[in-house]
Residue, then its C-alpha position, 0 to 999 in steps of 0.5 A: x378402620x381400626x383405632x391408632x396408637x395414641x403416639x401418632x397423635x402426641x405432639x402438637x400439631x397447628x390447630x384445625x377446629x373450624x366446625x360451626x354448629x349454628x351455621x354449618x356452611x361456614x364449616x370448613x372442616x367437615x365430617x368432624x366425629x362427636x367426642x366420645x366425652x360428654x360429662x365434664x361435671x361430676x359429683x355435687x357442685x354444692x360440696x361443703x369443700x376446703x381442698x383443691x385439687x389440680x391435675x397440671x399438665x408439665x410438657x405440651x401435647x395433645x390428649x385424644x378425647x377417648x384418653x380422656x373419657x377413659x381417664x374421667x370413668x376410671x377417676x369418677x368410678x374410683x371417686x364414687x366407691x371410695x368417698x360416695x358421690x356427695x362428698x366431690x366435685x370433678x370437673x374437666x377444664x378443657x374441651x377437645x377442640x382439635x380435629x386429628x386427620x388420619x390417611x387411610x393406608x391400603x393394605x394387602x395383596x395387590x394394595x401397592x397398585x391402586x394406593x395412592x403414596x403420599x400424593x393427596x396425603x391430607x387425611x381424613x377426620x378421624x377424632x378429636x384432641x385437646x391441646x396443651x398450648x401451655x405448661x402448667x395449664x390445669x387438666x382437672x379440678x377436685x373440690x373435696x373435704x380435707x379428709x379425703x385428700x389422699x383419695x383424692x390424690x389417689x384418683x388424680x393419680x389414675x387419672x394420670x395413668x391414662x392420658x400421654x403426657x407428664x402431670x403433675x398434682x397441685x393441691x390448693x386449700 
């Protein structure tokens, strides 16, 4: 089945996570996809830093794990090229907790006779979303040297390209 629009998923839904990995028969939602997002820390954690840098979310949404993997190998790339992987340290702050369901809709010739409408609309999981319950909750972290703040900034920036909500970049020193 083929990937939906990002729009469909957007708002902000009542969240549906019961997954256990220790004790799978206490998992309510079952058939969970991993995450395409398996990195949250990159660069050196031991970076002599004096700036920070935050990606702050400005309305509430929900942001697919896939926007987010794209965001992090755009930021992290662009990060690497400009400033080398020594001089930074990213780290995404949340975790994409919530299961997206799609219903699969039967289509062509003759698909109205054995589809079933809206009756047994629940869906099926089909991905996984972080949530932004709160505004102004931080996305992304940036420790850098002050004198690359704008190419931090610049990277903030694209990673602000890829995900569906507004966000805004607060820099702490």
């Amino acid at each position: 089945m083929a990937l939906r629009p990002g729009r469909t998923v957007r708002r902000l839904e009542r969240p549906y996570t019961r997954v256990s990995q220790k004790n799978p028969r206490k998992s309510y939602v079952v058939g969970v996809p991993t995450p395409k997002i398996h990195q949250f820390r990159m660069g050196n954690p031991n970076v002599d830093a004096n700036v920070t840098l935050y990606l702050v979310a400005k309305e509430l949404g929900q942001i697919r794990h896939n926007a987010l993997e794209s965001a992090r190998i755009v930021t992290h790339q662009f990060l690497e090229k400009k400033i080398g992987s020594q001089n930074y340290y990213m780290v995404i702050l949340k975790y994409p907790h919530h299961v997206i369901r799609e219903k699969p809709i039967a289509t062509g010739a003759g698909a109205d006779r054995y589809s079933q409408g809206m009756r047994l609309a629940f869906g099926r999981p089909a991905g996984v979303a972080l949530q932004i319950r709160k505004e102004g909750s931080p996305i992304v972290m940036i420790k850098t040297k002050k004198e690359y703040l704008d190419v931090a900034k610049q990277a903030l920036k694209k990673f602000r390209y890829k995900l569906p909500l507004k966000c805004s970049i607060e820099v702490a020193e």
